[in-house]
Backbone as CSV, one residue per row, in Angstrom:
resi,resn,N_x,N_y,N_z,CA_x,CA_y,CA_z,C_x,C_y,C_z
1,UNK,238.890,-60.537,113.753,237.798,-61.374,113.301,236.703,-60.469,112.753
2,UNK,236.598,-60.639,111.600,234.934,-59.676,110.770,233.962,-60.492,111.266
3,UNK,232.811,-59.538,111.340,231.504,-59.976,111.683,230.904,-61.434,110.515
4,UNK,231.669,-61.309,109.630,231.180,-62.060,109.023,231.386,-63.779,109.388
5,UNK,232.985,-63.260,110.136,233.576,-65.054,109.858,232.877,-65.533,111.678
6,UNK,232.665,-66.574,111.081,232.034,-68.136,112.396,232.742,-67.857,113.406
7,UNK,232.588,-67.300,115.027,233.900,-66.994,115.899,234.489,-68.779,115.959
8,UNK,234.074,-70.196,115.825,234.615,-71.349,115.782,235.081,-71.310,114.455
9,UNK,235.336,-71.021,113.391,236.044,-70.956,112.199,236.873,-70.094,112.433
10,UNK,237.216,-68.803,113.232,237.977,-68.119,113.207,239.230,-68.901,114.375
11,UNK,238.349,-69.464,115.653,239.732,-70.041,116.417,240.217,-71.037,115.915
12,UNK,239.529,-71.951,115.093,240.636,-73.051,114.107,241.161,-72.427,113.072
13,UNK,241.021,-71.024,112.427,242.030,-70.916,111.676,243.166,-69.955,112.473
14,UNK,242.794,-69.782,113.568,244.052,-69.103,113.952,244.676,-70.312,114.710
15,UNK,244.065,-71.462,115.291,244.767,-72.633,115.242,245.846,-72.994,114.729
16,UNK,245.393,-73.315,113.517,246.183,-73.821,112.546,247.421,-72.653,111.981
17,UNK,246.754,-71.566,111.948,248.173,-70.654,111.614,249.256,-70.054,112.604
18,UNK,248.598,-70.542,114.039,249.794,-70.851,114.840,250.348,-72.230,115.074
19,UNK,249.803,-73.285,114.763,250.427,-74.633,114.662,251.562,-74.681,113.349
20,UNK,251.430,-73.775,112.679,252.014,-73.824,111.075,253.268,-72.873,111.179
21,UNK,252.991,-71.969,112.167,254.097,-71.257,112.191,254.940,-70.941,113.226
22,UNK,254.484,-72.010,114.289,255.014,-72.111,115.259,255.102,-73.460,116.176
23,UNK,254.047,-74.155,115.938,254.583,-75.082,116.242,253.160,-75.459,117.500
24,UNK,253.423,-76.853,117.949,252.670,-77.011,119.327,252.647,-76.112,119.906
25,UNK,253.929,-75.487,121.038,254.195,-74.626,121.945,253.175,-73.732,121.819
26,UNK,252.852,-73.060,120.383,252.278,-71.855,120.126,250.372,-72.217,120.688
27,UNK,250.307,-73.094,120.743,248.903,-73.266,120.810,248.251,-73.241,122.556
28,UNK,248.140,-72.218,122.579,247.515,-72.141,124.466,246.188,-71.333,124.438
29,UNK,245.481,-71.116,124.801,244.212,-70.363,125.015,244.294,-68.992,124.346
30,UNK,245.180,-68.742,125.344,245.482,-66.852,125.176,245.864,-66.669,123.763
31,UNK,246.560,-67.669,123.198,247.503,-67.249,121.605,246.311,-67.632,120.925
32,UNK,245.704,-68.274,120.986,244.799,-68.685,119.591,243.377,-67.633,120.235
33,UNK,242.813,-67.363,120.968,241.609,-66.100,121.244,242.290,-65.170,120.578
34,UNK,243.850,-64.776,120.889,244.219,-63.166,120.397,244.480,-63.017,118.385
35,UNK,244.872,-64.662,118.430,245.326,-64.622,116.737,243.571,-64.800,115.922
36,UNK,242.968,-65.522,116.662,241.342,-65.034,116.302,240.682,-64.057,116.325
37,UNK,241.094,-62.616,117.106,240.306,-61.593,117.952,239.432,-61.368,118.141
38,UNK,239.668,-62.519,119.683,238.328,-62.959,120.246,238.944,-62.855,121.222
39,UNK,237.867,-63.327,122.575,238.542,-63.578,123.844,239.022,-65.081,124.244
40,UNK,239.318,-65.406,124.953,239.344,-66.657,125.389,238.426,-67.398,126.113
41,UNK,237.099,-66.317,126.618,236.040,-67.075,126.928,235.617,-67.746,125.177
42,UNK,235.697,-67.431,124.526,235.110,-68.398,123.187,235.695,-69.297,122.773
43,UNK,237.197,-69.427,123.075,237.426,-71.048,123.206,237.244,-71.983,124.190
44,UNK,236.794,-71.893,125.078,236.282,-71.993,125.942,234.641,-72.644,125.911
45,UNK,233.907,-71.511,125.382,232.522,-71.990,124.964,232.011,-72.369,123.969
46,UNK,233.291,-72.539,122.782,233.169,-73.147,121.357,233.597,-74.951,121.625
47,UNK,234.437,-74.470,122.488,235.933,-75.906,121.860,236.328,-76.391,123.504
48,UNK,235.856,-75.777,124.824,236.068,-76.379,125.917,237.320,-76.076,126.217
49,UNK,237.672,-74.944,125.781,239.276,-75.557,126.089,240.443,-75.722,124.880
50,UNK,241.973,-75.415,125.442,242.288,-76.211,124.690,242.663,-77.419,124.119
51,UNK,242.421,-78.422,124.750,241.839,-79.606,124.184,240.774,-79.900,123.279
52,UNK,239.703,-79.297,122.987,239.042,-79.708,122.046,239.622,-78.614,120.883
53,UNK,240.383,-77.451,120.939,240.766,-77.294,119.535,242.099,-77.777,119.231
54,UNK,242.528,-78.295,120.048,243.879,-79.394,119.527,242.997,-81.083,118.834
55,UNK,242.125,-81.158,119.593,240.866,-82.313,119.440,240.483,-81.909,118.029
56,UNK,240.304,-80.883,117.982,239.588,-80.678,116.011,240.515,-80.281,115.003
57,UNK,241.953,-79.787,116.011,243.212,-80.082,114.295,243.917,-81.698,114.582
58,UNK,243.725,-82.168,115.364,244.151,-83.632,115.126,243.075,-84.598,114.353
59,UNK,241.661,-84.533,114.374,240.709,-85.026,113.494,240.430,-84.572,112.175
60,UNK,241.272,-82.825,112.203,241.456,-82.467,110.744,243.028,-83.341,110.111
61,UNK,243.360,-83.282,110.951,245.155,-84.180,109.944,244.898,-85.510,110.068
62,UNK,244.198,-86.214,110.693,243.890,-87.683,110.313,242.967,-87.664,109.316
63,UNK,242.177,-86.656,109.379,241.919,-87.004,107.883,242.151,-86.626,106.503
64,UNK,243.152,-85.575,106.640,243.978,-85.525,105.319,244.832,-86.224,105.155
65,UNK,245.246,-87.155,106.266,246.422,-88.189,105.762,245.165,-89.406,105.596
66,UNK,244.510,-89.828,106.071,242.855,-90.503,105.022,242.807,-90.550,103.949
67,UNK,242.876,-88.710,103.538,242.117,-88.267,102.058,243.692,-88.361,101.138
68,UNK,245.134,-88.846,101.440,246.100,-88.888,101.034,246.107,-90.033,101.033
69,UNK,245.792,-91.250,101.344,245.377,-93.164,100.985,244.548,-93.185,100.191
70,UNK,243.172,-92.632,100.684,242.414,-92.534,99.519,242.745,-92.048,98.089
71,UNK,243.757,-91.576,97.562,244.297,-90.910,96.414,244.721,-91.859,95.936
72,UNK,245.346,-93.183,96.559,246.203,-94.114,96.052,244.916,-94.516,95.032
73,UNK,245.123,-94.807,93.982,243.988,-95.337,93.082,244.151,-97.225,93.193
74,UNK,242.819,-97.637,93.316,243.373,-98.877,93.164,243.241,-99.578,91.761
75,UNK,244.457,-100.297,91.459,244.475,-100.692,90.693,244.591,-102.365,90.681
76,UNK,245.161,-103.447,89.809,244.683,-105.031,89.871,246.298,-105.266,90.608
77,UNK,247.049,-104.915,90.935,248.076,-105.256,91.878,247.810,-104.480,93.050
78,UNK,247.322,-105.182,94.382,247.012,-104.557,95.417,248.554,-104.354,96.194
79,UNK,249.093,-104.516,96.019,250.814,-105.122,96.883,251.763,-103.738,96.235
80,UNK,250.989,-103.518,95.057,251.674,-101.891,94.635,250.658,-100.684,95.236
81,UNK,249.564,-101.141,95.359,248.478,-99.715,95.842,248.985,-99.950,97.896
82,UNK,249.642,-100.651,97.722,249.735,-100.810,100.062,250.965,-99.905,99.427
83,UNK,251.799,-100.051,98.505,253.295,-99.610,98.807,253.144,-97.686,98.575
84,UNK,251.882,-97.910,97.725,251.634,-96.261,97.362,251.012,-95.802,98.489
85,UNK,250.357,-96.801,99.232,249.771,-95.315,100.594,251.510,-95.512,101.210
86,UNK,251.801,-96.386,100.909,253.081,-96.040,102.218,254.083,-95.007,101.752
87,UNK,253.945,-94.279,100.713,254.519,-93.451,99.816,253.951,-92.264,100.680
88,UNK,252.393,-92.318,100.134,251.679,-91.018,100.026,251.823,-90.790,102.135
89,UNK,251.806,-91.785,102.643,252.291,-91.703,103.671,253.550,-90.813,104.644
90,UNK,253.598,-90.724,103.742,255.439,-89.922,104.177,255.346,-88.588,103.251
91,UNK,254.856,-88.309,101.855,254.246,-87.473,101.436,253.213,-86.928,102.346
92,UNK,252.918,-87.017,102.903,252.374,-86.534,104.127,252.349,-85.597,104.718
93,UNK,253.540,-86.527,105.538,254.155,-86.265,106.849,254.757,-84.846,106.072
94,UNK,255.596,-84.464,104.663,256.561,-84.186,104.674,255.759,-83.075,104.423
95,UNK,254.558,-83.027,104.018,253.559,-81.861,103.093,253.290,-81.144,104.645
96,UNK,252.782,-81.745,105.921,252.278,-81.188,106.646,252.634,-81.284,107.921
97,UNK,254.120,-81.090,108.014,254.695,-81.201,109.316,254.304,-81.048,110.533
98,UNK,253.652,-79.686,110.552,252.668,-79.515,111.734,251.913,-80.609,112.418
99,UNK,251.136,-80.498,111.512,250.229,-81.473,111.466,250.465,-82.987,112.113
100,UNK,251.602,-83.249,111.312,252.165,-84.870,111.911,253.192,-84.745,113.208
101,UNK,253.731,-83.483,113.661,253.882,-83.732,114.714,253.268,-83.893,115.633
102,UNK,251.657,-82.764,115.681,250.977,-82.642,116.695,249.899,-84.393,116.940
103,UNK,249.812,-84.701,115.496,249.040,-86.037,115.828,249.931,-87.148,116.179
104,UNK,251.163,-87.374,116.225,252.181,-88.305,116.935,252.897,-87.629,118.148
105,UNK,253.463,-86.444,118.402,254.372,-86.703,119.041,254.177,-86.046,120.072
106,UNK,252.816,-86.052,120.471,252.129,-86.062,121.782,252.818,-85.044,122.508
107,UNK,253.769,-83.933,121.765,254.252,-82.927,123.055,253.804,-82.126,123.761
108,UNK,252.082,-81.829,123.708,251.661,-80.921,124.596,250.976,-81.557,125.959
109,UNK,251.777,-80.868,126.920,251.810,-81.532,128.361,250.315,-81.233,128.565
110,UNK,250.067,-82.817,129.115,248.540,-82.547,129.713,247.055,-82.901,128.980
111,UNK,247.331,-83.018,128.037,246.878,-83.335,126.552,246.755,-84.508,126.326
112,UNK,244.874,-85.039,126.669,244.865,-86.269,126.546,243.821,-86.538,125.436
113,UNK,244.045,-87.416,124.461,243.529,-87.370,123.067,241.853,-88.378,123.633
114,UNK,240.901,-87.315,123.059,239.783,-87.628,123.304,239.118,-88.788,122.641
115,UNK,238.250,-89.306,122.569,237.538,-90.945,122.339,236.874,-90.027,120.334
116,UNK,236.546,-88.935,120.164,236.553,-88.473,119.281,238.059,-88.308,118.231
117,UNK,238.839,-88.168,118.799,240.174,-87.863,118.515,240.675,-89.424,117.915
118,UNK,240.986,-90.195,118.971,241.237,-91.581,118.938,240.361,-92.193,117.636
119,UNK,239.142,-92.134,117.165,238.111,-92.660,116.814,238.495,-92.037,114.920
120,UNK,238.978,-91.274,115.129,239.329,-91.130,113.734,241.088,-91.137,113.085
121,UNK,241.762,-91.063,114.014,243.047,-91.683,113.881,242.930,-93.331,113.695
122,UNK,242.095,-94.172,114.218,241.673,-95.156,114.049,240.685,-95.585,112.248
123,UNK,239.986,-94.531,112.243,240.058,-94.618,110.935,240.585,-94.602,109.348
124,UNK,241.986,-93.874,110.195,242.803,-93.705,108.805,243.223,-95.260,108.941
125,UNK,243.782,-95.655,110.225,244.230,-97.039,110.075,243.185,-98.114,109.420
126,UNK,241.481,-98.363,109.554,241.020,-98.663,108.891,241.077,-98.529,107.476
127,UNK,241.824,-97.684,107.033,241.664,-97.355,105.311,242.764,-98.099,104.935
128,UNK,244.143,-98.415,106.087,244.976,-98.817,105.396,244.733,-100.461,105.613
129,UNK,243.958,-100.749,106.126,243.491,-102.161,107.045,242.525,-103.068,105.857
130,UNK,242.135,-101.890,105.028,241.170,-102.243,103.879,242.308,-102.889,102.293
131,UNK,243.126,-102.007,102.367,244.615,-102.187,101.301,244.811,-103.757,101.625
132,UNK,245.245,-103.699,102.973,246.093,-105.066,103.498,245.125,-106.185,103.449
133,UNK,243.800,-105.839,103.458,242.934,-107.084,103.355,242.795,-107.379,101.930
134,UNK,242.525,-106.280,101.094,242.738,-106.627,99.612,243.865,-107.627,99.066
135,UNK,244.975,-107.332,100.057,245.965,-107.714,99.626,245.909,-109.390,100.096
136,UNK,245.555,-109.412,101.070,245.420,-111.038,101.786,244.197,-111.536,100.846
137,UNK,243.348,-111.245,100.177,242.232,-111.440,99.760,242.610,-112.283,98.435
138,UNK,243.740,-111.414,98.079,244.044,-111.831,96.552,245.724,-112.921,96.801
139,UNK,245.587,-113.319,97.631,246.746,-114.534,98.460,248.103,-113.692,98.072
140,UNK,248.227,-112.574,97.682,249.155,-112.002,97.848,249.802,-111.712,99.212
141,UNK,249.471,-111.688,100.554,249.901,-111.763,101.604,249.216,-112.747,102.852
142,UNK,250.318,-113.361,103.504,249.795,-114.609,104.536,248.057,-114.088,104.714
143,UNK,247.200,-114.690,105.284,246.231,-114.750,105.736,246.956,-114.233,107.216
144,UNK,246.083,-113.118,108.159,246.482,-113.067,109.080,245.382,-112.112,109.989
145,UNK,245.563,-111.338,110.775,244.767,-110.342,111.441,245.206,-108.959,110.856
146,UNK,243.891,-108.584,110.133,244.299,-107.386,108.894,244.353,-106.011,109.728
147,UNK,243.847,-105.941,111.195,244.237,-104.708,111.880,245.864,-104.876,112.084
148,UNK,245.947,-106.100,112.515,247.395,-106.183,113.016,248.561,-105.717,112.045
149,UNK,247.960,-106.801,110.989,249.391,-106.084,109.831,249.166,-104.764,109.740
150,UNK,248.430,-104.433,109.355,247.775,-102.613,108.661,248.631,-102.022,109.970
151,UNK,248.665,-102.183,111.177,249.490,-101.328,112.744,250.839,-101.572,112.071
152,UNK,251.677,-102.939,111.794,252.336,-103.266,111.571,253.108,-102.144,110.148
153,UNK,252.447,-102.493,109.219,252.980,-101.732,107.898,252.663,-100.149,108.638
154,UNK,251.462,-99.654,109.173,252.009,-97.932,109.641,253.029,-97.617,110.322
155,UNK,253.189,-98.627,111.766,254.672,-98.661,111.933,255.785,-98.656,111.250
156,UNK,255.943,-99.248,110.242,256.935,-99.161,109.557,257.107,-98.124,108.440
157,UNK,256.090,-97.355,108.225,256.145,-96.501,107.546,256.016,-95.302,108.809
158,UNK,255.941,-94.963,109.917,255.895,-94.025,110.432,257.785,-93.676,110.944
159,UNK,258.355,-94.838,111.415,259.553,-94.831,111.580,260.746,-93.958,111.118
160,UNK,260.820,-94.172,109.516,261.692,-93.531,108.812,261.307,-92.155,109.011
161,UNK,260.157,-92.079,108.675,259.546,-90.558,108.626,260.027,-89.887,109.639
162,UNK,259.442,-90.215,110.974,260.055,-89.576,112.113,261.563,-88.705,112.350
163,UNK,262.024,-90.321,112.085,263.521,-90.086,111.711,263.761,-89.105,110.942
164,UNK,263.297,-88.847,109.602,263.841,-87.927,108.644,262.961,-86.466,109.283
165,UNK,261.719,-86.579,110.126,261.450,-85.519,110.560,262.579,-84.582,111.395
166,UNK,262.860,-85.757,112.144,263.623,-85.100,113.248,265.560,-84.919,112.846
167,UNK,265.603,-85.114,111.223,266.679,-85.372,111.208,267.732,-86.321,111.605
168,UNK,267.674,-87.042,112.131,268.332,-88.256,112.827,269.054,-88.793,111.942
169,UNK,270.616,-88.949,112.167,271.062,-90.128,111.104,272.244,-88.996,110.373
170,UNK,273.028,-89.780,109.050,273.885,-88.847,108.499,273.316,-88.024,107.711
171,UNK,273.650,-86.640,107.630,273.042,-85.543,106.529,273.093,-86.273,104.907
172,UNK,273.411,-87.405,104.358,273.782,-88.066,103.348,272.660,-88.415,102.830
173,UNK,272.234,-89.233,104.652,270.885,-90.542,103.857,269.528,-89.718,102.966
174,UNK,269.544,-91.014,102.302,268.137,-90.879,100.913,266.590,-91.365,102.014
175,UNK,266.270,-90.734,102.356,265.145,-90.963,103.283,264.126,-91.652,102.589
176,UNK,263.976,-90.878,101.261,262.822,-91.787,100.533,263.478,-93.465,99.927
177,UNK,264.893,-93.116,100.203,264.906,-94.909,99.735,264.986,-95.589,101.023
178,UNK,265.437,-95.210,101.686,265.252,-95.729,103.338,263.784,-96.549,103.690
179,UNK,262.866,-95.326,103.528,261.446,-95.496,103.646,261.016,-96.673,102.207
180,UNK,260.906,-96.690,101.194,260.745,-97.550,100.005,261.511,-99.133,100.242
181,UNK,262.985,-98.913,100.548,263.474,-100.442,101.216,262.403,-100.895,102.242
182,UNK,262.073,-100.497,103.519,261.756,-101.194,104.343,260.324,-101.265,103.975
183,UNK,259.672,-100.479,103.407,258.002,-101.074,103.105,258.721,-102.544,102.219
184,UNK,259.507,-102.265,101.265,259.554,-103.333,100.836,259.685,-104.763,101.311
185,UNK,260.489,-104.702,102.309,261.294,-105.539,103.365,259.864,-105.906,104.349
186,UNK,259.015,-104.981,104.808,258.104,-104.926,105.370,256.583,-105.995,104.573
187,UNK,256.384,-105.986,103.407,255.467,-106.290,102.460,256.116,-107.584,102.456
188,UNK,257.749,-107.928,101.872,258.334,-109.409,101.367,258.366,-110.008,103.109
189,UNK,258.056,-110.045,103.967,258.026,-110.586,104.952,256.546,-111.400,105.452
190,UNK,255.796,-110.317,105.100,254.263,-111.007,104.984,253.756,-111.384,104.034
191,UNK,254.811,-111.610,102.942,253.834,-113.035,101.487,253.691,-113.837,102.047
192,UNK,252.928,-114.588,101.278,252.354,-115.776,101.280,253.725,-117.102,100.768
């Protein structure tokens, strides 16, 4: 670490370049102070712990998968801009693996996602909650509870993904048509 760089800018980027190149596992006190060179009293008195710097790369990947909905441009068919976050959705996942494992698949023991944490994973779902109301707005989809569908359509777009994260299934399947059928299947179920 140079005198120059933030010692809290230095343990999230050694964060992240052990989440990137290694994975959850890699992220414990001792590995991210030494890939910072720092001690571990400064994650500690920066970040509490490691929970709050798992707490500030999970509020950083909810909101690049945010700033990846937000890209969807909207245009006068809202029912094609829901199907493009559910695109850019999985474009994602696929851009930032790390990332989407550590904010779903909850594998670090002990690790309980903070009311900060929660509070903006909740906001990406608001962005997609905003699509689905557009979409009910313009009677393109039932009238209904626009958190509910918006849970509903991320579910269904988180599914395949997983799957194709984790490999699951025959080495054959087309993941992106997998994922594209069922938004579809997913969307023609809640017209109007």
């Amino acid at each position: 670490m140079t005198s120059a760089t933030d010692p809290s800018t230095a343990i999230l980027d050694a964060a992240r370049t052990l989440l990137s190149n290694e994975g959850t596992s890699a992220l414990t006190v001792r590995r991210i102070a030494n890939e910072a060179g720092g001690s571990t009293m400064n994650v500690y008195s920066r970040f509490g712990g490691k929970d709050g710097v798992i707490d500030a790369l999970l509020i950083e990947g909810f909101g690049r998968l945010g700033d990846a909905m937000r890209r969807v441009r909207t245009t006068d068919d809202p029912i094609a801009d829901l199907e493009r976050c559910g695109r850019n959705y999985r474009e994602f996942a696929l851009a930032n693996r790390p990332y989407y494992e550590l904010m779903f698949d909850r594998s670090i023991p002990d690790y309980v996602l903070s009311g900060e944490a929660k509070m903006a994973a909740f906001a990406t779902l608001e962005l997609l909650a905003q699509r689905v109301q557009r979409a009910m707005d313009a009677e393109m989809l039932r009238p209904d509870d626009t958190l509910a569908v918006a849970t509903v359509f991320w579910s269904g777009c988180h599914g395949p993904v997983s799957l194709e994260l984790k490999a699951v299934g025959p080495p054959t399947t087309n993941w992106a048509d997998v994922h594209r059928r069922l938004l579809r299947a997913l969307i023609d179920g809640l017209r109007v």
